[in-house]
mmCIF file of the N, C-alpha and C atoms, coordinates in Angstrom:
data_MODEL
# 
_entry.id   MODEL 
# 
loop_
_atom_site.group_PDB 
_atom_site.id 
_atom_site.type_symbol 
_atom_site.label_atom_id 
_atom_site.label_alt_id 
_atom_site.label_comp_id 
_atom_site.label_asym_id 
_atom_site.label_entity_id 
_atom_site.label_seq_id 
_atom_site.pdbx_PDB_ins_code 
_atom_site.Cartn_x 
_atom_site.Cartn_y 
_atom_site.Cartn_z 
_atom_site.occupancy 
_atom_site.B_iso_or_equiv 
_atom_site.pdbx_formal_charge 
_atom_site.auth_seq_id 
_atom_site.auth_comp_id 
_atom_site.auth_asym_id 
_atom_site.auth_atom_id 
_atom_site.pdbx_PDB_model_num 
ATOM 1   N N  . UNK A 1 1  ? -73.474 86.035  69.296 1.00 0.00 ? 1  UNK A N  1 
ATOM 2   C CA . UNK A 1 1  ? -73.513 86.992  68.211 1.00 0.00 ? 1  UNK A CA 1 
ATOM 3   C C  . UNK A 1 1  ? -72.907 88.315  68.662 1.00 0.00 ? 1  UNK A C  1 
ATOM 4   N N  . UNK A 1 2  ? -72.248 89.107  67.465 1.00 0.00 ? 2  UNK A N  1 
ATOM 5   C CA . UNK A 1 2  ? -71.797 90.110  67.653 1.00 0.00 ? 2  UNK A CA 1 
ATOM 6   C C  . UNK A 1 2  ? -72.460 91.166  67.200 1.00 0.00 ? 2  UNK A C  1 
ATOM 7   N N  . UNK A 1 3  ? -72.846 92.542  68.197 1.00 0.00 ? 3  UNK A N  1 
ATOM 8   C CA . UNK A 1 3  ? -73.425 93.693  67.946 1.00 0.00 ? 3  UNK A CA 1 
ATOM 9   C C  . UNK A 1 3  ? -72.360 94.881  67.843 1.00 0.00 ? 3  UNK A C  1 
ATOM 10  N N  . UNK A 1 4  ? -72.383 96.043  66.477 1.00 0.00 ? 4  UNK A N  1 
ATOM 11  C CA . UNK A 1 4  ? -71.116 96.819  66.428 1.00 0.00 ? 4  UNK A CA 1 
ATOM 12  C C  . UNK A 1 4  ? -71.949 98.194  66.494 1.00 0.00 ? 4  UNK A C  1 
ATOM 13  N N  . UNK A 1 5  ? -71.859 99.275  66.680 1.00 0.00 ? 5  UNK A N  1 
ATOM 14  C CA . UNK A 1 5  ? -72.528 100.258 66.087 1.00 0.00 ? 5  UNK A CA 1 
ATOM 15  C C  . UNK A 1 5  ? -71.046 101.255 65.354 1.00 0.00 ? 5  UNK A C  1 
ATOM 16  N N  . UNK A 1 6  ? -71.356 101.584 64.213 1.00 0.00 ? 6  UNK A N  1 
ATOM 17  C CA . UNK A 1 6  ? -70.898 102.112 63.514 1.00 0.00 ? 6  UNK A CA 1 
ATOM 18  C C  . UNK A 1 6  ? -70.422 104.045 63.728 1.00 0.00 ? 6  UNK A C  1 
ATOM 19  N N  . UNK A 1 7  ? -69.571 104.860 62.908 1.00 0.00 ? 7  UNK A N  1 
ATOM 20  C CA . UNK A 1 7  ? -69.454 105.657 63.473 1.00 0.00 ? 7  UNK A CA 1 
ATOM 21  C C  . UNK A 1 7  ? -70.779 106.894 62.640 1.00 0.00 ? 7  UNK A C  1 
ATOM 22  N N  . UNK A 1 8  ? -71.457 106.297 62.283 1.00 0.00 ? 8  UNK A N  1 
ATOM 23  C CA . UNK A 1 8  ? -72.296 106.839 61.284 1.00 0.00 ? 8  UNK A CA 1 
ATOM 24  C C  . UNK A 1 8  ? -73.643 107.029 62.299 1.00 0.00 ? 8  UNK A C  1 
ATOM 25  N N  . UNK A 1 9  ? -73.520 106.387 63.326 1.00 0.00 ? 9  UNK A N  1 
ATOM 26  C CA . UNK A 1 9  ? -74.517 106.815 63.924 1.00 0.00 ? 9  UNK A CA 1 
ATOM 27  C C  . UNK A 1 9  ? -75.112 108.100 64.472 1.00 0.00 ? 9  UNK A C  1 
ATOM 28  N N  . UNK A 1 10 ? -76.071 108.706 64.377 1.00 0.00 ? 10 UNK A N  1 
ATOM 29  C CA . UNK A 1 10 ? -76.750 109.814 64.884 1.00 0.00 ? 10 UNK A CA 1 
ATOM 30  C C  . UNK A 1 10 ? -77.480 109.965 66.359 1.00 0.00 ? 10 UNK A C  1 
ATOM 31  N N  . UNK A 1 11 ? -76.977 109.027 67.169 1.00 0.00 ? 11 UNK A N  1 
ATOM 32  C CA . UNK A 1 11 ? -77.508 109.033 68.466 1.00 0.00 ? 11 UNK A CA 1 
ATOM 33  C C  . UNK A 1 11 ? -78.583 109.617 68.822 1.00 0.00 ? 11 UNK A C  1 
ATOM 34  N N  . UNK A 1 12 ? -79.733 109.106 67.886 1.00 0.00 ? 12 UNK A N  1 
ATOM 35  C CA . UNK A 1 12 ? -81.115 109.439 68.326 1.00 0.00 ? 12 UNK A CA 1 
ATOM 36  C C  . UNK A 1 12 ? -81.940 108.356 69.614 1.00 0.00 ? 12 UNK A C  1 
ATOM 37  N N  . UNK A 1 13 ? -81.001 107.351 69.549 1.00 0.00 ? 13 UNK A N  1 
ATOM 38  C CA . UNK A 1 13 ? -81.509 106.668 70.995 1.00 0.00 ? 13 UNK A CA 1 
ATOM 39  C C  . UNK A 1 13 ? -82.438 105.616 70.612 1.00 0.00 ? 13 UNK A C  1 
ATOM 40  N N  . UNK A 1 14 ? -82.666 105.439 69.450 1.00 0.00 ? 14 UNK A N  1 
ATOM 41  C CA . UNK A 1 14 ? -83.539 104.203 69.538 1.00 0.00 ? 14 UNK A CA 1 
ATOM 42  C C  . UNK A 1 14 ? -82.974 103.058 69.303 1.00 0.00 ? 14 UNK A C  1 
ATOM 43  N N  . UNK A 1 15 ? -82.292 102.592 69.236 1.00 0.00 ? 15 UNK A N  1 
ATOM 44  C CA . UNK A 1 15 ? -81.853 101.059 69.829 1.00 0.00 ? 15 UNK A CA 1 
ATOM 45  C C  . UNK A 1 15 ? -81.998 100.918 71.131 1.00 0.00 ? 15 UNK A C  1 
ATOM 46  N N  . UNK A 1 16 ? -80.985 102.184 71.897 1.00 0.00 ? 16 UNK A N  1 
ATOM 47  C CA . UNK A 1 16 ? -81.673 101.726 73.411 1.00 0.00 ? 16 UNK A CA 1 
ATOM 48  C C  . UNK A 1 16 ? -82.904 101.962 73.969 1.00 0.00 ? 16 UNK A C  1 
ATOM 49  N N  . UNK A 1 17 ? -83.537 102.536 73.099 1.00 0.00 ? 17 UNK A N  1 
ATOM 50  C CA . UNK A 1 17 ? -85.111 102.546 73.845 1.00 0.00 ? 17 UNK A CA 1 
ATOM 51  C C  . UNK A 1 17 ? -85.539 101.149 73.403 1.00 0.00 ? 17 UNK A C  1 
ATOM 52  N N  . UNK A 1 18 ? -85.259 100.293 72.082 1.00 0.00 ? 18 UNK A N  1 
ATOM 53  C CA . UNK A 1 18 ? -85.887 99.230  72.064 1.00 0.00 ? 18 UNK A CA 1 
ATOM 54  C C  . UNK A 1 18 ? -85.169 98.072  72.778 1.00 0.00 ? 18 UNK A C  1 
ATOM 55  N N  . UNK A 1 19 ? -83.693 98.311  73.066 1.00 0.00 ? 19 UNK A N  1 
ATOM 56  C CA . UNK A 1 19 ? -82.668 97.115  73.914 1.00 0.00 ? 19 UNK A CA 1 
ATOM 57  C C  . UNK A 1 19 ? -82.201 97.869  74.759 1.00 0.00 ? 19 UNK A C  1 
ATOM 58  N N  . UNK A 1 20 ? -82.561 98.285  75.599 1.00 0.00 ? 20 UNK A N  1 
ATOM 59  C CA . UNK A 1 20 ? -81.772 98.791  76.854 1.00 0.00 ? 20 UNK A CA 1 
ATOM 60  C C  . UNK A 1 20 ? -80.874 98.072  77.833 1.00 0.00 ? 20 UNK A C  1 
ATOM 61  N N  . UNK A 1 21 ? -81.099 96.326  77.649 1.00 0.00 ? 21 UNK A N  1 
ATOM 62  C CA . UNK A 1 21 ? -79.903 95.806  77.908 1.00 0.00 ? 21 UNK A CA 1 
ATOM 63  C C  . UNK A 1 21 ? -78.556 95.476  77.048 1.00 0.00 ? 21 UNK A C  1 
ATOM 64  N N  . UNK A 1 22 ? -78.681 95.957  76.226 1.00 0.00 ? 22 UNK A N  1 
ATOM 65  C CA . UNK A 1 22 ? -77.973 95.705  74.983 1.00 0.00 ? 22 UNK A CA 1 
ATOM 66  C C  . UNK A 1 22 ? -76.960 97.082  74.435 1.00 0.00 ? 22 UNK A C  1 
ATOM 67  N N  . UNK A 1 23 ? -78.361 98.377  74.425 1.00 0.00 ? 23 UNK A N  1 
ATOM 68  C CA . UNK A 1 23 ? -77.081 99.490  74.001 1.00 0.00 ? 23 UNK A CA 1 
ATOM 69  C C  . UNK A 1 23 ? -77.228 100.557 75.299 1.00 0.00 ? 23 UNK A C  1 
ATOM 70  N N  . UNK A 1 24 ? -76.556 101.156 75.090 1.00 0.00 ? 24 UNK A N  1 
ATOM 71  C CA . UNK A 1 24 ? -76.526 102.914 76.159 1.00 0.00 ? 24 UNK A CA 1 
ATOM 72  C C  . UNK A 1 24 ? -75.819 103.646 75.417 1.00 0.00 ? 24 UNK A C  1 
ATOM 73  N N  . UNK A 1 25 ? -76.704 105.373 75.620 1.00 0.00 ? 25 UNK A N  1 
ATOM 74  C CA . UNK A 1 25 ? -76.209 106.720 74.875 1.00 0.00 ? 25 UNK A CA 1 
ATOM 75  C C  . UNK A 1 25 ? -74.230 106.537 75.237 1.00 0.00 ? 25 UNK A C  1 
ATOM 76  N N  . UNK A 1 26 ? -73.453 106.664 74.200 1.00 0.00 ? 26 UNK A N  1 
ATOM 77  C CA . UNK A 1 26 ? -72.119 107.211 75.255 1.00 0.00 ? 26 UNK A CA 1 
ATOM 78  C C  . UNK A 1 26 ? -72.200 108.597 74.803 1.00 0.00 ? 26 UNK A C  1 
ATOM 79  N N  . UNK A 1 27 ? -71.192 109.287 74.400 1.00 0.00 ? 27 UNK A N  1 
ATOM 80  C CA . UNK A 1 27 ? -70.983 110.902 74.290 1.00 0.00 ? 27 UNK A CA 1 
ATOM 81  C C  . UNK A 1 27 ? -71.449 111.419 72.925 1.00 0.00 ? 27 UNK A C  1 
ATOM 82  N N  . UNK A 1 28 ? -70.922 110.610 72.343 1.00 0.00 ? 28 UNK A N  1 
ATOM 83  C CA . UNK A 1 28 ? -71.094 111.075 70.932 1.00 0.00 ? 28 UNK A CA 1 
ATOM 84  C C  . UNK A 1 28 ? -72.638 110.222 70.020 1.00 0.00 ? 28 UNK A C  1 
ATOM 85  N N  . UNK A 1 29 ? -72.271 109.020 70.104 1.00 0.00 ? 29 UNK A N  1 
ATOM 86  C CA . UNK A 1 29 ? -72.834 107.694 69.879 1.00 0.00 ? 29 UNK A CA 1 
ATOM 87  C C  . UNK A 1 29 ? -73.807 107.017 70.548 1.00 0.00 ? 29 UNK A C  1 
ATOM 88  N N  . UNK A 1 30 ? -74.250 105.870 70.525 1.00 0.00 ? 30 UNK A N  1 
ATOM 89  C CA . UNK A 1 30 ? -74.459 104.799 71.201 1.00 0.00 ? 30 UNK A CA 1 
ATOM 90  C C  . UNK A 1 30 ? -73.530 104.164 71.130 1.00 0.00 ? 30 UNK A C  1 
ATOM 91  N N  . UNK A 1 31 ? -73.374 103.081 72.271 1.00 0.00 ? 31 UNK A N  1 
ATOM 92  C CA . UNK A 1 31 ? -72.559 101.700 72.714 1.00 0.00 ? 31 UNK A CA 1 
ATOM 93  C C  . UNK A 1 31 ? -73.222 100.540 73.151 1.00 0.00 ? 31 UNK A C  1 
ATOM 94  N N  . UNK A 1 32 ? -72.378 99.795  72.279 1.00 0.00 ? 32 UNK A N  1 
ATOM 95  C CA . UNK A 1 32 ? -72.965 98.181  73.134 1.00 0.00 ? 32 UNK A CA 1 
ATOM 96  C C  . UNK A 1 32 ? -72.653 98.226  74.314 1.00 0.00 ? 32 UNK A C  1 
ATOM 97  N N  . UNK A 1 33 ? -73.352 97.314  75.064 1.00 0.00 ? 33 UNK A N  1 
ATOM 98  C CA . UNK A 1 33 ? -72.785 97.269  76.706 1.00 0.00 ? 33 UNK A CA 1 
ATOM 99  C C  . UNK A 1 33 ? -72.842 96.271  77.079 1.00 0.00 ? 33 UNK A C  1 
ATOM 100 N N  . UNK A 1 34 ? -72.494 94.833  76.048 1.00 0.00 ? 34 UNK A N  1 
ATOM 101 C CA . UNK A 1 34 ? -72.648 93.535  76.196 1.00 0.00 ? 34 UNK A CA 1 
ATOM 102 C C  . UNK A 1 34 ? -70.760 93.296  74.936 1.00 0.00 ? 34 UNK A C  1 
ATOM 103 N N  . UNK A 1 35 ? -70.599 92.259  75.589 1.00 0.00 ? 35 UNK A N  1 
ATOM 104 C CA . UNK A 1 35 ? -69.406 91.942  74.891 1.00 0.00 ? 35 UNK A CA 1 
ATOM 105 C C  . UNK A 1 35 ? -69.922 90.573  74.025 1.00 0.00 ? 35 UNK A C  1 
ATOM 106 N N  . UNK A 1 36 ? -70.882 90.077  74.248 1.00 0.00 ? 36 UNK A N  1 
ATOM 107 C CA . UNK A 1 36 ? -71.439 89.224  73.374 1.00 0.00 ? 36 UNK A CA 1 
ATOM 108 C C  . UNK A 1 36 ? -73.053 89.151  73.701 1.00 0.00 ? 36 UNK A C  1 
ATOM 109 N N  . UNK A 1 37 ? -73.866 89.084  72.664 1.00 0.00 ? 37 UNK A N  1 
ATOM 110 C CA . UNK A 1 37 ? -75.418 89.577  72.719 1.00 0.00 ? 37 UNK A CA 1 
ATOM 111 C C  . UNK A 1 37 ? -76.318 87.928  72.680 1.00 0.00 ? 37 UNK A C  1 
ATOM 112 N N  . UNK A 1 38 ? -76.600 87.814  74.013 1.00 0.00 ? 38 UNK A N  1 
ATOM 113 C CA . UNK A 1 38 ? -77.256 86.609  74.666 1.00 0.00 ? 38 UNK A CA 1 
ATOM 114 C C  . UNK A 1 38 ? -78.484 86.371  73.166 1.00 0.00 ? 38 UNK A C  1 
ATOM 115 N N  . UNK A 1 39 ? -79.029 85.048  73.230 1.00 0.00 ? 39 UNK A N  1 
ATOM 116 C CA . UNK A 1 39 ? -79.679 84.863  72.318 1.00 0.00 ? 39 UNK A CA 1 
ATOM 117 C C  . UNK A 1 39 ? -80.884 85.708  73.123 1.00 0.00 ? 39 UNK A C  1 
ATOM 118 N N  . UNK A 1 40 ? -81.048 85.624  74.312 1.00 0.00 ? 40 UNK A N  1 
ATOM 119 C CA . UNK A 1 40 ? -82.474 86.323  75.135 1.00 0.00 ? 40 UNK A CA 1 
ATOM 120 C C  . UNK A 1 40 ? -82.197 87.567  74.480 1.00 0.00 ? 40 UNK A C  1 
ATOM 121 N N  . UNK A 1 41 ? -81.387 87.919  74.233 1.00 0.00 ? 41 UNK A N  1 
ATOM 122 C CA . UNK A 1 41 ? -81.612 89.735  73.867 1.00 0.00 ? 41 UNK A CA 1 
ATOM 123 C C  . UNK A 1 41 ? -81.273 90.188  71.890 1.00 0.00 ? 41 UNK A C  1 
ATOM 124 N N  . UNK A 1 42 ? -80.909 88.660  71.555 1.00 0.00 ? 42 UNK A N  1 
ATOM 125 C CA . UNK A 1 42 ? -81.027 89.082  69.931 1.00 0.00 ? 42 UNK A CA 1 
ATOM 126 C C  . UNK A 1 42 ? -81.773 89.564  69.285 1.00 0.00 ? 42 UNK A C  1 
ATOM 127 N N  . UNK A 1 43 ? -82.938 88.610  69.740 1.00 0.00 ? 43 UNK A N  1 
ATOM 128 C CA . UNK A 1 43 ? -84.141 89.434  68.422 1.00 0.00 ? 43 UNK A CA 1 
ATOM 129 C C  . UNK A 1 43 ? -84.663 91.327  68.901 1.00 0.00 ? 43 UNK A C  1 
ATOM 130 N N  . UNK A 1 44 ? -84.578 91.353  70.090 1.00 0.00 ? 44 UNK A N  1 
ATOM 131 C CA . UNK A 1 44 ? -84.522 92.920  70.109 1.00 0.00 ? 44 UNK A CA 1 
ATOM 132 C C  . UNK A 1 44 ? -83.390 93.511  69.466 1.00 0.00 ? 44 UNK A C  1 
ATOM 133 N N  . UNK A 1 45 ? -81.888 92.998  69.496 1.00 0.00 ? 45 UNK A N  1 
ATOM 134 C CA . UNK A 1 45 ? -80.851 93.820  68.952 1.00 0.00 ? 45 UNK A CA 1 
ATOM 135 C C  . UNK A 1 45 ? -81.024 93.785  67.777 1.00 0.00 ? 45 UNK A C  1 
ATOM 136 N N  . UNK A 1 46 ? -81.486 92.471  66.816 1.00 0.00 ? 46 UNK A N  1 
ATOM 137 C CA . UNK A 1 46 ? -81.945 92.790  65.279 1.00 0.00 ? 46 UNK A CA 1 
ATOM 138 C C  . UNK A 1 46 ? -82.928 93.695  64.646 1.00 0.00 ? 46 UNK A C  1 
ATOM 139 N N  . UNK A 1 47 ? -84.093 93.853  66.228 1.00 0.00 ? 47 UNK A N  1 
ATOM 140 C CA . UNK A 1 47 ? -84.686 94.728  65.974 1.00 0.00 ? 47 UNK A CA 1 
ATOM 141 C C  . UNK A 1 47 ? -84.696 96.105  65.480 1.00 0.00 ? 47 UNK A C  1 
ATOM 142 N N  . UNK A 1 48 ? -83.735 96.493  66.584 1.00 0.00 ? 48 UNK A N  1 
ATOM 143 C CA . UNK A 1 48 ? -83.186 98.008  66.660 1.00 0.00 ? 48 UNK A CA 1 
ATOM 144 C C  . UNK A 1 48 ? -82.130 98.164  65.159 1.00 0.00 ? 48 UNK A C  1 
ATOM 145 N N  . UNK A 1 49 ? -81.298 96.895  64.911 1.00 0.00 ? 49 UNK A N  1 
ATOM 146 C CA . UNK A 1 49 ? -80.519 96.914  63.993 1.00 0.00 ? 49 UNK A CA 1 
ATOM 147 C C  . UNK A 1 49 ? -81.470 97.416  61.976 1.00 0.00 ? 49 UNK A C  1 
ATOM 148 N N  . UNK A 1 50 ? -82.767 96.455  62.502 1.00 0.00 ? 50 UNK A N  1 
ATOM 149 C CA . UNK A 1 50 ? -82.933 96.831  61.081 1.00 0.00 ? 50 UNK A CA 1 
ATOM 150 C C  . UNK A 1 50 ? -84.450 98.351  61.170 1.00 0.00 ? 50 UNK A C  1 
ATOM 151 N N  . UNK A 1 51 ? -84.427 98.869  62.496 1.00 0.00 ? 51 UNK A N  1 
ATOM 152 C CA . UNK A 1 51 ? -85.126 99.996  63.246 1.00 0.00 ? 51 UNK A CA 1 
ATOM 153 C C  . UNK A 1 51 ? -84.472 101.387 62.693 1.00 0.00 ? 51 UNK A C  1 
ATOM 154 N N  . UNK A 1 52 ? -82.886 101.017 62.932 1.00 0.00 ? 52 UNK A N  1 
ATOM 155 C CA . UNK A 1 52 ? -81.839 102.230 62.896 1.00 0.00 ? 52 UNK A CA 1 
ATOM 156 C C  . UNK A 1 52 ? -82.012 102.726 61.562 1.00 0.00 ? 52 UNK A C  1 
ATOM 157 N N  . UNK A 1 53 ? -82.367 104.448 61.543 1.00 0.00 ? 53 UNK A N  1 
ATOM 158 C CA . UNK A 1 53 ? -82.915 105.502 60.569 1.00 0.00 ? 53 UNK A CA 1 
ATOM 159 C C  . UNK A 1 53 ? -81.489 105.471 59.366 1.00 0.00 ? 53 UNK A C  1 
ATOM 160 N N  . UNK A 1 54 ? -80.144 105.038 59.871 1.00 0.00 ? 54 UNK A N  1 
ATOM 161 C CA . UNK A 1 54 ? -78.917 105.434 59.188 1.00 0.00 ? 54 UNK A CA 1 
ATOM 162 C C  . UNK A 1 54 ? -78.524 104.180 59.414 1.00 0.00 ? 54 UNK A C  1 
ATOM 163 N N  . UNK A 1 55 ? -78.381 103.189 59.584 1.00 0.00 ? 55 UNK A N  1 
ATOM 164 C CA . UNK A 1 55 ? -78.726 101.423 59.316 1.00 0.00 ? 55 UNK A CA 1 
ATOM 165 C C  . UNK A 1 55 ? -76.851 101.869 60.006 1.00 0.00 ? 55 UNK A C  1 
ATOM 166 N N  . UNK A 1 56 ? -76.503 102.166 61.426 1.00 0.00 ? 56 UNK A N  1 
ATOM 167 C CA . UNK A 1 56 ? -75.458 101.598 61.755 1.00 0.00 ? 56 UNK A CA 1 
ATOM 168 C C  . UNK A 1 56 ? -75.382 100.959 62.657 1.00 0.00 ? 56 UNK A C  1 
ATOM 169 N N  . UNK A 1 57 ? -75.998 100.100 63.098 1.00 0.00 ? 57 UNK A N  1 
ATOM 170 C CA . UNK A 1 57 ? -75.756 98.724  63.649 1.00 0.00 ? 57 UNK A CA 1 
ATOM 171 C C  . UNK A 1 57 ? -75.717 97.741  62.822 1.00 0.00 ? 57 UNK A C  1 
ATOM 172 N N  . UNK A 1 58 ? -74.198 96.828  62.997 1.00 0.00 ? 58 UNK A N  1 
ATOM 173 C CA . UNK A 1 58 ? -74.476 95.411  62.474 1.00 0.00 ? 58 UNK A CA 1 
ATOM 174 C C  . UNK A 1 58 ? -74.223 94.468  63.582 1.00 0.00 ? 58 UNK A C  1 
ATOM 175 N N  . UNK A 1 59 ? -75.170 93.418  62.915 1.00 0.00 ? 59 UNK A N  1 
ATOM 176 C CA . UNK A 1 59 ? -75.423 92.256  63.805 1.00 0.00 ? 59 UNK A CA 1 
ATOM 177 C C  . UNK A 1 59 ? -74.282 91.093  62.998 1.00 0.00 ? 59 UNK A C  1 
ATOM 178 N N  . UNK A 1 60 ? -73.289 90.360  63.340 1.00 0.00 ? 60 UNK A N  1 
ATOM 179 C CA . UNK A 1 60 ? -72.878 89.487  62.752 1.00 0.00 ? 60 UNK A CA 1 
ATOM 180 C C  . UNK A 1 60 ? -72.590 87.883  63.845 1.00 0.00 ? 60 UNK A C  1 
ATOM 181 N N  . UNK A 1 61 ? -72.696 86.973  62.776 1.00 0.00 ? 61 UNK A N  1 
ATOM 182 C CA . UNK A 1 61 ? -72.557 85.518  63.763 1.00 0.00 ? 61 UNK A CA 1 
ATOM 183 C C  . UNK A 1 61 ? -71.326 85.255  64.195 1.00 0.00 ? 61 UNK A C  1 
# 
């Protein structure tokens, strides 16, 4: 599965507080830090995905 974060994001940090193998702060944003999101770490990335205050993470198959 594929994880995107959008440019709409507000880098308040909670995806990576809930997937920390999955996203990290970059400068502006968050970033994925997986080029494809292990099933071990999906249901946290859906987590954070439907977590996010400005809904920009998408999760797609």
């Amino acid at each position: 599965m594929n994880v995107s974060i959008q440019d709409t994001c507000t880098a308040c940090g909670l995806c990576c507080d809930t997937c920390p193998e999955v996203f990290e702060m970059g400068d502006d944003i968050a970033e994925v830090i997986m080029d494809e999101v292990s099933e071990e770490h999906m249901s946290l990335a859906q987590q954070a995905a439907e977590e996010c205050p400005v809904a920009a993470i998408l999760v797609e198959d």
